[in-house]
Biotite code that builds the C-alpha atoms (Angstrom):
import biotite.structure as struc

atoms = struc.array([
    struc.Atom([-16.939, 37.500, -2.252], chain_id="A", res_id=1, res_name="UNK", atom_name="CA", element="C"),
    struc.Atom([-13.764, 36.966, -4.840], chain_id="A", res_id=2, res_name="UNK", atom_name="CA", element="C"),
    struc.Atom([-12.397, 35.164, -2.476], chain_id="A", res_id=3, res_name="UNK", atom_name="CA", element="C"),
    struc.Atom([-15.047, 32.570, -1.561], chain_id="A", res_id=4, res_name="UNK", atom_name="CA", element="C"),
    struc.Atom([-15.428, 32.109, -5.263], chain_id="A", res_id=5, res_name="UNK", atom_name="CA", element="C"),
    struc.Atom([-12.018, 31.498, -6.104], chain_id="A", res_id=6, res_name="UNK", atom_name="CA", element="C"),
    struc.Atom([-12.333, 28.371, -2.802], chain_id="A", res_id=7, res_name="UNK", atom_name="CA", element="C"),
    struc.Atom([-14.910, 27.078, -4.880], chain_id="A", res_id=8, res_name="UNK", atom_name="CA", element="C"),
    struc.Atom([-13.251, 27.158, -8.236], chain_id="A", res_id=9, res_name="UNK", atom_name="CA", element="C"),
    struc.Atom([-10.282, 25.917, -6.214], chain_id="A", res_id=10, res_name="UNK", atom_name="CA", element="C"),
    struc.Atom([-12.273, 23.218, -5.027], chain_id="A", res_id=11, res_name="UNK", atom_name="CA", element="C"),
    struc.Atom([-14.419, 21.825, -8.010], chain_id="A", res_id=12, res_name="UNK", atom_name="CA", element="C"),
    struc.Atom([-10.827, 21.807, -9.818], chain_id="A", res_id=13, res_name="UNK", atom_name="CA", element="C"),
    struc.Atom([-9.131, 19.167, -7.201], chain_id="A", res_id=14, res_name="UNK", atom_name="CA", element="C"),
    struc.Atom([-12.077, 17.753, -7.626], chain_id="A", res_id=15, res_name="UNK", atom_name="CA", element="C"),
    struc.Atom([-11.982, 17.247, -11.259], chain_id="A", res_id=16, res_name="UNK", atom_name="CA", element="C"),
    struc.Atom([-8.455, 16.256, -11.502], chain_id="A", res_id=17, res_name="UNK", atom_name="CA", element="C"),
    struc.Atom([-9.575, 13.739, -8.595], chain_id="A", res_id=18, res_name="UNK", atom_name="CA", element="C"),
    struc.Atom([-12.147, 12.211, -10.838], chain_id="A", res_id=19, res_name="UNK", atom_name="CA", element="C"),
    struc.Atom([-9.593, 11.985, -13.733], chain_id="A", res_id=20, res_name="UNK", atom_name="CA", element="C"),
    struc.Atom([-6.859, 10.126, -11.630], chain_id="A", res_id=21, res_name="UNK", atom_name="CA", element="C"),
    struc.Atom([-9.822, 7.929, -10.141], chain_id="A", res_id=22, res_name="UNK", atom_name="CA", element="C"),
    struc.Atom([-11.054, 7.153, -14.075], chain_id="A", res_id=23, res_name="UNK", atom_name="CA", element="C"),
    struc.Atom([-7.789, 7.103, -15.435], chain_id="A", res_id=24, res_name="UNK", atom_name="CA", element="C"),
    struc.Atom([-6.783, 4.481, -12.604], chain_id="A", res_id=25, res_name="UNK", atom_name="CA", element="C"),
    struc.Atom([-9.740, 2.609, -13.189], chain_id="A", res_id=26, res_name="UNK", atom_name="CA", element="C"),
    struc.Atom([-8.880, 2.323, -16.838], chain_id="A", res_id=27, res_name="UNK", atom_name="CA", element="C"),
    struc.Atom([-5.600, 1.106, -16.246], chain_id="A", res_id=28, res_name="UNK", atom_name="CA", element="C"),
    struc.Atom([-6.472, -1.841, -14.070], chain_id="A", res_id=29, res_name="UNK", atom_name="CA", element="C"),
    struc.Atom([-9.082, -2.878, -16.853], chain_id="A", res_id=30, res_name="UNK", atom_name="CA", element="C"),
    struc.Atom([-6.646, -2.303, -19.789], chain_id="A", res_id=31, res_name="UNK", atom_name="CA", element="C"),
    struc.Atom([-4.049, -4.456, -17.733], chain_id="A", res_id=32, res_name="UNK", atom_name="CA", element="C"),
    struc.Atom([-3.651, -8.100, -18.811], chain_id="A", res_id=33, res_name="UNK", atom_name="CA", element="C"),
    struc.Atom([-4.193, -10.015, -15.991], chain_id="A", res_id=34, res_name="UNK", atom_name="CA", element="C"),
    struc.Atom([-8.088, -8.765, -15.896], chain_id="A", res_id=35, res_name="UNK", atom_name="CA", element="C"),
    struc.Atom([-8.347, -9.348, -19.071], chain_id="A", res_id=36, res_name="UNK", atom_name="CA", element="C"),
    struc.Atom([-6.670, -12.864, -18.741], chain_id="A", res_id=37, res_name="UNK", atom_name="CA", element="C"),
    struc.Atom([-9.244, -13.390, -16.000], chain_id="A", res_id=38, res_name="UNK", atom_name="CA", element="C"),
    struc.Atom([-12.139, -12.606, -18.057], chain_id="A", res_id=39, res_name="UNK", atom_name="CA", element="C"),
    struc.Atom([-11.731, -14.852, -20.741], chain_id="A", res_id=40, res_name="UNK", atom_name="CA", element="C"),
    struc.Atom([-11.047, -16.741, -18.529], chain_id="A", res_id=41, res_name="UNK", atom_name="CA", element="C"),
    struc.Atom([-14.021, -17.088, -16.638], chain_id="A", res_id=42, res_name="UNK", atom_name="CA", element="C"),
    struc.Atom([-15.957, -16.914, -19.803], chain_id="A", res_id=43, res_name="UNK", atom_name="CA", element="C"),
    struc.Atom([-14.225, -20.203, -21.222], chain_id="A", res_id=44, res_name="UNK", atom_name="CA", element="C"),
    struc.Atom([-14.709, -21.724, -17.988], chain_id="A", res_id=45, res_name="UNK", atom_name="CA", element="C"),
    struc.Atom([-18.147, -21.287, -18.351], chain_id="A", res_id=46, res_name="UNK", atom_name="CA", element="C"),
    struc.Atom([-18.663, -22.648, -21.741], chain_id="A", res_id=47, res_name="UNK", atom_name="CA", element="C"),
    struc.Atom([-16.298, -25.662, -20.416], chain_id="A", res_id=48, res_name="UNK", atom_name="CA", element="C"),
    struc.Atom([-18.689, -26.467, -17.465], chain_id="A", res_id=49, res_name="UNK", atom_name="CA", element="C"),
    struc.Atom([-21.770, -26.630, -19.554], chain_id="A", res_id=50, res_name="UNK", atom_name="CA", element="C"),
    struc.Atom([-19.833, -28.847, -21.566], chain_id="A", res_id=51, res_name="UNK", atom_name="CA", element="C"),
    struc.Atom([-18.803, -31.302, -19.200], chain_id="A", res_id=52, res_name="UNK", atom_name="CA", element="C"),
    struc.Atom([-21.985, -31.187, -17.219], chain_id="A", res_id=53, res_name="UNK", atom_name="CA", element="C"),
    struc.Atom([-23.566, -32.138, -20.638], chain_id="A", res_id=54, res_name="UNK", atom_name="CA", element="C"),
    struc.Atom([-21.317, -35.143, -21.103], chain_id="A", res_id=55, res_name="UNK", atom_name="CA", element="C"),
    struc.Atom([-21.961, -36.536, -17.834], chain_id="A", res_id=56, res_name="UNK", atom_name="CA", element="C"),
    struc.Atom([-25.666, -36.074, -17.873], chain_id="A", res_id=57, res_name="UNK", atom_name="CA", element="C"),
    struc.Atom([-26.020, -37.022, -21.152], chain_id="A", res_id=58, res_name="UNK", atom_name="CA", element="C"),
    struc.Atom([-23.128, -39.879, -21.690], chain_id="A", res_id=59, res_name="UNK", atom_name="CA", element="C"),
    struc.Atom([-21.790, -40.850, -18.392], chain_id="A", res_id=60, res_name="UNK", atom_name="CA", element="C"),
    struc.Atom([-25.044, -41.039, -15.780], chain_id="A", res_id=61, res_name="UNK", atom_name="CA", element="C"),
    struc.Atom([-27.693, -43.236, -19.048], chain_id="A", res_id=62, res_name="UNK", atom_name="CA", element="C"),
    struc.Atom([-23.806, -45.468, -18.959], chain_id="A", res_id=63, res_name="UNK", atom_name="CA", element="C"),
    struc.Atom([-24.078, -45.894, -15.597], chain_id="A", res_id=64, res_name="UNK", atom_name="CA", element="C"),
    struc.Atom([-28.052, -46.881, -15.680], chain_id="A", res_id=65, res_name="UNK", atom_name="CA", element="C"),
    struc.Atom([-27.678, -49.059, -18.695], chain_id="A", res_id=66, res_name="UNK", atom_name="CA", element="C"),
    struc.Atom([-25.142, -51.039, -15.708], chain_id="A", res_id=67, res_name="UNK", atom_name="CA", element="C"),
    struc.Atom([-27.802, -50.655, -12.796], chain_id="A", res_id=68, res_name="UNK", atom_name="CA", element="C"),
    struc.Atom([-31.276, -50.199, -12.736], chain_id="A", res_id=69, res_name="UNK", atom_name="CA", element="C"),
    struc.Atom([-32.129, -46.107, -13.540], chain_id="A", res_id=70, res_name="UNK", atom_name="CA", element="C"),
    struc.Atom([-29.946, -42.666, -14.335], chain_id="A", res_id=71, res_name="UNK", atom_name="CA", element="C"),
    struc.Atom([-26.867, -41.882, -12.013], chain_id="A", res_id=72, res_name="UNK", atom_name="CA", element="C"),
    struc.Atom([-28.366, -38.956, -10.210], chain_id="A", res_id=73, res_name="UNK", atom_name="CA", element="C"),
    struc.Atom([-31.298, -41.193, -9.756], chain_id="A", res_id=74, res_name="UNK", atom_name="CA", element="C"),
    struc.Atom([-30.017, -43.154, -6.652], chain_id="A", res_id=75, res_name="UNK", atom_name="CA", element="C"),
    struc.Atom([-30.637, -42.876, -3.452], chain_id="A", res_id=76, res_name="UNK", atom_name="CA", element="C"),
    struc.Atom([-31.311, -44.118, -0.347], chain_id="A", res_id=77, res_name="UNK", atom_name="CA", element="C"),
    struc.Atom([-33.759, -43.611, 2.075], chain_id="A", res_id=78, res_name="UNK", atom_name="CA", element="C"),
    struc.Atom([-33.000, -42.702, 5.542], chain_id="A", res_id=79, res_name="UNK", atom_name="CA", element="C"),
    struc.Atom([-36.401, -42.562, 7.093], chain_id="A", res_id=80, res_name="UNK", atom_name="CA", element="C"),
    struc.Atom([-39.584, -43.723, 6.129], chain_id="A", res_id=81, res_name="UNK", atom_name="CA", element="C"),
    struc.Atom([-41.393, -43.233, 3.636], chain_id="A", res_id=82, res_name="UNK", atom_name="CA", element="C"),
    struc.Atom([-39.862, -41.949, 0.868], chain_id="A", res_id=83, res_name="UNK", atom_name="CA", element="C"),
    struc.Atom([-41.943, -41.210, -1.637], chain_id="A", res_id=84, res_name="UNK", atom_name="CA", element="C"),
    struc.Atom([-43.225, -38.009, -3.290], chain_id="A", res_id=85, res_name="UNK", atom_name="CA", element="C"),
    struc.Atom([-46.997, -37.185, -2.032], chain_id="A", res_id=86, res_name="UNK", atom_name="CA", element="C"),
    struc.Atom([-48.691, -34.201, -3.551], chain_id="A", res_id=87, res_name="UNK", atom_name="CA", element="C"),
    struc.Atom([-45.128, -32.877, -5.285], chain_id="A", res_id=88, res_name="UNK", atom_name="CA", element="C"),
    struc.Atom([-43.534, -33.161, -1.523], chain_id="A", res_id=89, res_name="UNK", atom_name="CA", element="C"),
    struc.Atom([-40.917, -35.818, -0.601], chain_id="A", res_id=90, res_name="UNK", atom_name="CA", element="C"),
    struc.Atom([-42.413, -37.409, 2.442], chain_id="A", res_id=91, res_name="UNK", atom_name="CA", element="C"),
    struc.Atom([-39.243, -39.112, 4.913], chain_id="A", res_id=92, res_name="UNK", atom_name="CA", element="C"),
    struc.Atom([-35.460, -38.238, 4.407], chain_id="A", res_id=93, res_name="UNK", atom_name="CA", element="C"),
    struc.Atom([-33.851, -39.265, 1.596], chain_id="A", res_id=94, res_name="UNK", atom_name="CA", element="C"),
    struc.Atom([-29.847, -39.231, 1.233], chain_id="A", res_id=95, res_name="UNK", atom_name="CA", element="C"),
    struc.Atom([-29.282, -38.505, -2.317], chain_id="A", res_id=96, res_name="UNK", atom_name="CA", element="C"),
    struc.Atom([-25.647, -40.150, -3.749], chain_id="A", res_id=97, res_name="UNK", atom_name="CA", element="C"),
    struc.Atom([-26.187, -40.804, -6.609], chain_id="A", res_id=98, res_name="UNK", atom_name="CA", element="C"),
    struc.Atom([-26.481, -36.819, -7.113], chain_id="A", res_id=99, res_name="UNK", atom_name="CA", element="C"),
    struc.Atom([-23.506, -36.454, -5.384], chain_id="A", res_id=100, res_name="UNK", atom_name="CA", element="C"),
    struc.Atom([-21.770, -38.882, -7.366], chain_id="A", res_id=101, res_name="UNK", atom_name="CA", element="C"),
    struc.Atom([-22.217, -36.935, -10.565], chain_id="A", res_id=102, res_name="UNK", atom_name="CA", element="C"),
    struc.Atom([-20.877, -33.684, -9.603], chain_id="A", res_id=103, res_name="UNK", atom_name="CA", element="C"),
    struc.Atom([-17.894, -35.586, -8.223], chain_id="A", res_id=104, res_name="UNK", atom_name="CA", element="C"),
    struc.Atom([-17.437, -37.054, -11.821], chain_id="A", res_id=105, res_name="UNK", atom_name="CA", element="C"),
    struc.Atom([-17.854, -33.531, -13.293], chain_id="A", res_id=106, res_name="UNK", atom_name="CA", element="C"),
    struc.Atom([-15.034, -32.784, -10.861], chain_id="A", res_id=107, res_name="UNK", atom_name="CA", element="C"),
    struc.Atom([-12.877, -34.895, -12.282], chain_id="A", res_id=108, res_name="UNK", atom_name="CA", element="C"),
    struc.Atom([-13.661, -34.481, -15.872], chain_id="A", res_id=109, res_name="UNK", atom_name="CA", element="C"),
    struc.Atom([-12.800, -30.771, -15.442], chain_id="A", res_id=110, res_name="UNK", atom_name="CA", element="C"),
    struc.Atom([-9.725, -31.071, -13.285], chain_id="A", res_id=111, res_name="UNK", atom_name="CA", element="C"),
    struc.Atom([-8.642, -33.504, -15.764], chain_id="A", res_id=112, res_name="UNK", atom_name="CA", element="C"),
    struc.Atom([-9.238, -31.816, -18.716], chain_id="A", res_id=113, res_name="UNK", atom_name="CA", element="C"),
    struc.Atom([-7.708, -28.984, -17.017], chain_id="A", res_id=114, res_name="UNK", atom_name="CA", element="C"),
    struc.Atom([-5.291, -30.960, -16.066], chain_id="A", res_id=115, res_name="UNK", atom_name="CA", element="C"),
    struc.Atom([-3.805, -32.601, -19.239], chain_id="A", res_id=116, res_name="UNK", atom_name="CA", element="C"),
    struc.Atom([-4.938, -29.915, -21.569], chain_id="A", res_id=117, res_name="UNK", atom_name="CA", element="C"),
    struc.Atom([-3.631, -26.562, -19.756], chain_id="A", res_id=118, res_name="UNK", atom_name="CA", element="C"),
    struc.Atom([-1.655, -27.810, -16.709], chain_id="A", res_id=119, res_name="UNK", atom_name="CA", element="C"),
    struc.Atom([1.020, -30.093, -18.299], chain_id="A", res_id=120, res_name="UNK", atom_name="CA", element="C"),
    struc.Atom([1.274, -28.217, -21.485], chain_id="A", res_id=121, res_name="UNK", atom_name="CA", element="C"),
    struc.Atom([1.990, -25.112, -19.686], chain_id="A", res_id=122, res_name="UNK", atom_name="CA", element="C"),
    struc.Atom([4.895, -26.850, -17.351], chain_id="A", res_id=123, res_name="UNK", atom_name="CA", element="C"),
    struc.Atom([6.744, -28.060, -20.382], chain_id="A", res_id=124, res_name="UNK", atom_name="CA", element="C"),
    struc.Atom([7.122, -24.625, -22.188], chain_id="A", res_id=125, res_name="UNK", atom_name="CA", element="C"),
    struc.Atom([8.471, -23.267, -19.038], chain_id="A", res_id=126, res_name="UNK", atom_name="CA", element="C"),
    struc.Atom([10.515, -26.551, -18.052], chain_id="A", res_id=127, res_name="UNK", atom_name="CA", element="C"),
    struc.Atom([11.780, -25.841, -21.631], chain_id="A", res_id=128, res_name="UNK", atom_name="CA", element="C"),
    struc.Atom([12.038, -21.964, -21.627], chain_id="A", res_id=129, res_name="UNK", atom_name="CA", element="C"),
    struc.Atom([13.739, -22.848, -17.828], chain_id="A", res_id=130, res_name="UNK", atom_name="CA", element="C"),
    struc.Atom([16.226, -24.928, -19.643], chain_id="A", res_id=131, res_name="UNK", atom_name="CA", element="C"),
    struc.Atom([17.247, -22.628, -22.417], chain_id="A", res_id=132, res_name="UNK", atom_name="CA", element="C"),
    struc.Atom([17.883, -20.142, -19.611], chain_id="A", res_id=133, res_name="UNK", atom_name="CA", element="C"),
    struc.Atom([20.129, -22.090, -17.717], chain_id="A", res_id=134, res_name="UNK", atom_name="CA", element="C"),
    struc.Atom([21.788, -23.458, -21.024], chain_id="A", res_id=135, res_name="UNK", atom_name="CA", element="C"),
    struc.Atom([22.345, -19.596, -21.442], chain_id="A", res_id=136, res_name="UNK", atom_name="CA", element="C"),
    struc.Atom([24.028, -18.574, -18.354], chain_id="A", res_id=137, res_name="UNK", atom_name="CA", element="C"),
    struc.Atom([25.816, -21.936, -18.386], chain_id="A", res_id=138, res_name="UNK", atom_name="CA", element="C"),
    struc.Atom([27.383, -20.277, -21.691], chain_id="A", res_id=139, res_name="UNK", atom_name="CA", element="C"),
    struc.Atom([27.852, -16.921, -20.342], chain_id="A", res_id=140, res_name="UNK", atom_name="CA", element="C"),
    struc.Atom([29.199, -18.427, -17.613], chain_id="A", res_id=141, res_name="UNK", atom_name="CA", element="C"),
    struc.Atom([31.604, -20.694, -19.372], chain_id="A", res_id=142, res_name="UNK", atom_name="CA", element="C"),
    struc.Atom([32.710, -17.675, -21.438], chain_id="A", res_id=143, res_name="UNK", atom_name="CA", element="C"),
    struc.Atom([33.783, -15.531, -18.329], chain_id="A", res_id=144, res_name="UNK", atom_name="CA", element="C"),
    struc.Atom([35.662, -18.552, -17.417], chain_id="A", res_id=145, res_name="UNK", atom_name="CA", element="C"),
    struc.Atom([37.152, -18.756, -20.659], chain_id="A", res_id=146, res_name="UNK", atom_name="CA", element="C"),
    struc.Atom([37.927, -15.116, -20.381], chain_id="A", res_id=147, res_name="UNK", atom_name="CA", element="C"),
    struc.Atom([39.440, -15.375, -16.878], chain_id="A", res_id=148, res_name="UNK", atom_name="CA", element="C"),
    struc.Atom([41.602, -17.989, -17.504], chain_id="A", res_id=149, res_name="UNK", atom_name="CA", element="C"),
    struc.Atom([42.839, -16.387, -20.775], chain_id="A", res_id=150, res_name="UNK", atom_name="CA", element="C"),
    struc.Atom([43.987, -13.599, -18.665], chain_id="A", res_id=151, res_name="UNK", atom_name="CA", element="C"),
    struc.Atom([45.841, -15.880, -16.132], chain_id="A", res_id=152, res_name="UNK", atom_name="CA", element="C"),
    struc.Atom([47.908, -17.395, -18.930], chain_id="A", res_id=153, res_name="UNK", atom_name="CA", element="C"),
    struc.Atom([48.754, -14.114, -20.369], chain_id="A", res_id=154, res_name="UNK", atom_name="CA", element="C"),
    struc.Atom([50.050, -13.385, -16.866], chain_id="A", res_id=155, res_name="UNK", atom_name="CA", element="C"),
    struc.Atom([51.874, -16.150, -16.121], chain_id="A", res_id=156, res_name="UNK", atom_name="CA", element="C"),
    struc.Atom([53.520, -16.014, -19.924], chain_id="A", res_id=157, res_name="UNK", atom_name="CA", element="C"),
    struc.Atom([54.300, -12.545, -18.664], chain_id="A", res_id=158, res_name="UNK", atom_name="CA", element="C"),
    struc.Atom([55.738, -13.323, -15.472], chain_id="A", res_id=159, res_name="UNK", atom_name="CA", element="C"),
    struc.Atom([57.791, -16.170, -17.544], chain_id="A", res_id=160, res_name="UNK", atom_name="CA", element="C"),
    struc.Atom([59.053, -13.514, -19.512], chain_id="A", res_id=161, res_name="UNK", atom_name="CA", element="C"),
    struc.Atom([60.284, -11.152, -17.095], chain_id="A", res_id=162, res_name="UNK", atom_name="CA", element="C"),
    struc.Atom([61.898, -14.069, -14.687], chain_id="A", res_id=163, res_name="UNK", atom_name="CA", element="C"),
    struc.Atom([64.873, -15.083, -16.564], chain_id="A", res_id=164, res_name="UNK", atom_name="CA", element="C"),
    struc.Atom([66.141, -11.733, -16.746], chain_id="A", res_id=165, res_name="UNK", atom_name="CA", element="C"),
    struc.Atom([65.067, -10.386, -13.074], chain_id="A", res_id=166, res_name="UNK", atom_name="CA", element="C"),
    struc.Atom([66.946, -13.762, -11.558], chain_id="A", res_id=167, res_name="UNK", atom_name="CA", element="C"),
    struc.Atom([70.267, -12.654, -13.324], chain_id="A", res_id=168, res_name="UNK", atom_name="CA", element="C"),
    struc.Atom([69.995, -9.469, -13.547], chain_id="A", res_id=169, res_name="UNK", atom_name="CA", element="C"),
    struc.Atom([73.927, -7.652, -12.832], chain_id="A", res_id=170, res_name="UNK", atom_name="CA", element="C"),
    struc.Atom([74.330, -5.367, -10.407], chain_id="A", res_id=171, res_name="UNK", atom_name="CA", element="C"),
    struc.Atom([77.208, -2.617, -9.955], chain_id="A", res_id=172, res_name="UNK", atom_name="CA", element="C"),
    struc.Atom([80.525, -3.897, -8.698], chain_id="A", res_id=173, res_name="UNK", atom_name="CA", element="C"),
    struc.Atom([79.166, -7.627, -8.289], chain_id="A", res_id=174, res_name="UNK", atom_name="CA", element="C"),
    struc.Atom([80.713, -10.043, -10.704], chain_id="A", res_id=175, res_name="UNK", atom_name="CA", element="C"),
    struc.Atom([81.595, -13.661, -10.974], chain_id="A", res_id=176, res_name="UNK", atom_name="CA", element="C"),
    struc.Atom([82.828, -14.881, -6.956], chain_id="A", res_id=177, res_name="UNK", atom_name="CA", element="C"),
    struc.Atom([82.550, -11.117, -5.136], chain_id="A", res_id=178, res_name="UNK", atom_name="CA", element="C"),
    struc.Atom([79.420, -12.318, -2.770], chain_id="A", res_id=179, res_name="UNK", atom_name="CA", element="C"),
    struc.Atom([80.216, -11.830, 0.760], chain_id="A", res_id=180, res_name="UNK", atom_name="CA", element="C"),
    struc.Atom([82.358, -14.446, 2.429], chain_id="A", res_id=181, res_name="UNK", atom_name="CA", element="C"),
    struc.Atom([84.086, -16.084, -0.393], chain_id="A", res_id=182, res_name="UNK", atom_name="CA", element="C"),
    struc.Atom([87.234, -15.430, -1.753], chain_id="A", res_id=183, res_name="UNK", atom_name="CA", element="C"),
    struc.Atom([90.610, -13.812, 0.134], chain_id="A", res_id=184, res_name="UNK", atom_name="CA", element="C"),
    struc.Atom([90.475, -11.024, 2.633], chain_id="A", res_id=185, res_name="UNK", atom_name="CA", element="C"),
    struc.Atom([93.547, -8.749, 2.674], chain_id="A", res_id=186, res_name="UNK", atom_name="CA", element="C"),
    struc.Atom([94.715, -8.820, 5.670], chain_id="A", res_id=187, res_name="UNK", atom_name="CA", element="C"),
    struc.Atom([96.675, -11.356, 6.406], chain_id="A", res_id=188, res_name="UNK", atom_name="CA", element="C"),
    struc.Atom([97.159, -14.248, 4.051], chain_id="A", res_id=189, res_name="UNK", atom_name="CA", element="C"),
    struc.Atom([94.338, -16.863, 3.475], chain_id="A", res_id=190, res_name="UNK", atom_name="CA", element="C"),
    struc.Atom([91.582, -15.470, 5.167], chain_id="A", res_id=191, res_name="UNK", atom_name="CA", element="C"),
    struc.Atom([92.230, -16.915, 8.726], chain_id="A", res_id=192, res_name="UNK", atom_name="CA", element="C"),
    struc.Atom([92.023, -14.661, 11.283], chain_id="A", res_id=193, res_name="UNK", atom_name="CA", element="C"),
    struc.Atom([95.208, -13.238, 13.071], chain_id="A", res_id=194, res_name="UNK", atom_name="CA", element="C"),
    struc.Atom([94.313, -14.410, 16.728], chain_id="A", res_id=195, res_name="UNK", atom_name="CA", element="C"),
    struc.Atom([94.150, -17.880, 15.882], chain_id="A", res_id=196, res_name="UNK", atom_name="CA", element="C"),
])
């Protein structure tokens, strides 16, 4: 009996740190930015499609009918006869552009807007941030350079220092005309050989 109880305290304790790792998980991926980048957002884009949708319905399509003969998303064309509304029913097919037309101007409002307010903007700060990274390794870079190239003078200064003296440097029983083959043998006169 202790021991079954001790499975079951076992049990609702996994359990319980389960839950916690499950909540505390689900905390952290709310309380990270992107999310919360995402929410606002998708509330802005909200706000910013009723206001577009009001500026072509209320600016754009009564522009467009002051050109033709009725509203924008008025226009249409009939595809089969008759078209005409009987008892709050359309009777034939009607092919409805002008409809069509509209939400492909709100289209292109947004993306604009989009576009040239948030778009471009954003690609110059990070063409610019790009830049002063670049211009920053271009300077490290050019100071490692520097650096190396300091070091090959010293060496070479070095080296220039140390040649003179290694070239001419005196060695035990070798003086002015004692390298092999010059001078007088002593053997027999002037160095010619006896045989000859």
């Amino acid at each position: 009996m202790a021991r079954h109880a001790a499975r079951v305290t076992e049990t609702k304790g996994t359990s319980v740190a389960k839950k916690e790792t499950v909540l505390g998980g689900f905390k952290a991926f709310l309380m990270r930015g992107n999310v919360i980048d995402l929410a606002v957002a998708v509330v802005i884009g909200a706000a910013f499609t009723n206001i577009v949708n009001s500026v072509v319905k209320g600016i754009i399509n009564p522009v467009v009918g002051a050109f033709g003969t009725k509203d924008l998303e008025s226009y249409s064309t009939c595809i089969k006869d008759p078209c005409r509304v009987v008892d709050g029913e359309m009777q034939g097919i009607q092919l409805q552009w002008g409809l069509v037309l509209s939400a492909v101007l709100s289209f292109l409002i947004t993306a604009a807007v989009v576009y040239f307010l948030m778009v471009l903007p954003m690609a110059k700060i990070l063409a610019k941030r790009a830049a002063h990274d670049k211009a920053k390794e271009g300077v490290q870079e050019t100071m490692e350079v520097s650096e190396l190239e300091v070091l090959k003078e010293i060496r070479d200064h070095l080296v220039a220092q140390r040649g003179p003296a290694a070239g001419t440097g005196t060695t035990p029983g070798a003086g002015p005309g004692s390298a092999p083959g010059s001078g007088s043998g002593s053997g027999g006169g002037t160095g010619a050989h006896p045989t000859s």
